[in-house]
C-alpha positions in Angstrom: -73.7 96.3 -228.4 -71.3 99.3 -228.5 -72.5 102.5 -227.5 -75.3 101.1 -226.0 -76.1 100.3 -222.4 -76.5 96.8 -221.1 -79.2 96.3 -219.1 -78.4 95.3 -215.7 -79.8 91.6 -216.0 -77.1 91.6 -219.1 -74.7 92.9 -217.3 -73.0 89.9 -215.3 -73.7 87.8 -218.6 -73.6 84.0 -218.0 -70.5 83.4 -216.2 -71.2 79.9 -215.3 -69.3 78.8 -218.4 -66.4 81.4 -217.7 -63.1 80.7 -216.3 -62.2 82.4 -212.7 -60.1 85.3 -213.0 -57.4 86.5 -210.1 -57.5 90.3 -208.9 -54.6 91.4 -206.9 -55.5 94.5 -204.6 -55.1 95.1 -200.8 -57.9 93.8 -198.5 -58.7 97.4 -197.6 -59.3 98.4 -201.6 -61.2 95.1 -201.8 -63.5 95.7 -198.8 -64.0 99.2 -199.8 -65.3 98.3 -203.5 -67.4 95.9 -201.9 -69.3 98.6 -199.8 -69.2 100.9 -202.7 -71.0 98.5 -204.9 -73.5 98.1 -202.3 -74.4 101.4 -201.9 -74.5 102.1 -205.1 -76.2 99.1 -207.2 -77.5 96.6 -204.3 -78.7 94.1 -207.1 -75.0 93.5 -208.0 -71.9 92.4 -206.9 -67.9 93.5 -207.3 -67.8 91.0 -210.2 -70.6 91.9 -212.1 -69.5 95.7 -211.6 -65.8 94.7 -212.8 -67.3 93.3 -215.7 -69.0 96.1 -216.7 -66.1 98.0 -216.4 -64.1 96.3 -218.6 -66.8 96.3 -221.3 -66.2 100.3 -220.9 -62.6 100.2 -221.0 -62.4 97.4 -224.4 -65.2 99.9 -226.2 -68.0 97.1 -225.8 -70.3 100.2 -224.4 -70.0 103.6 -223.9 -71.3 103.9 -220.3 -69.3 103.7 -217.6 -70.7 102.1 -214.3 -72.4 104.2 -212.2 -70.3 105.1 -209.1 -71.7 105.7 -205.3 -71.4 109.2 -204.0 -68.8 109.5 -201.9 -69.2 109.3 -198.5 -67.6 113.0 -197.5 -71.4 114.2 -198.9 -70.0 115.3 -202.3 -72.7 114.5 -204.9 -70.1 114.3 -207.7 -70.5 110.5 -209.1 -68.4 111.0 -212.3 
């Protein structure tokens, strides 16, 4: 599917079947994506939005996720 958005049921793929993966970042960073993701896509999860992510960054899609608006009240959401 490159170049083409997943639809956000395809997103978190089946991941039943997948080995776990370790993340290493502070508890702060961690808590903070957590609230971020929840603002921004409450259907999903840090996992699901890492995912999605990393099909951006290997060329699987073109789209990046979408990212919250900052809490400062800028509306830039790059």
């Amino acid at each position: 599917m490159r170049g083409s958005a997943l639809p956000l049921k395809m997103i978190g793929g089946d991941v039943a079947d997948t080995p776990f993966r370790r993340v290493r970042m502070s508890d702060d960073m961690w808590g903070r994506f957590g609230e971020a993701v929840a603002n921004a896509e409450p259907e999903l999860d840090r996992s699901k939005v890492l995912r999605e992510f990393v099909r951006w960054y290997i060329g699987e899609t073109d789209d990046l996720p979408r990212r919250p608006a900052p809490k400062n009240g800028d509306t830039d959401t790059r």
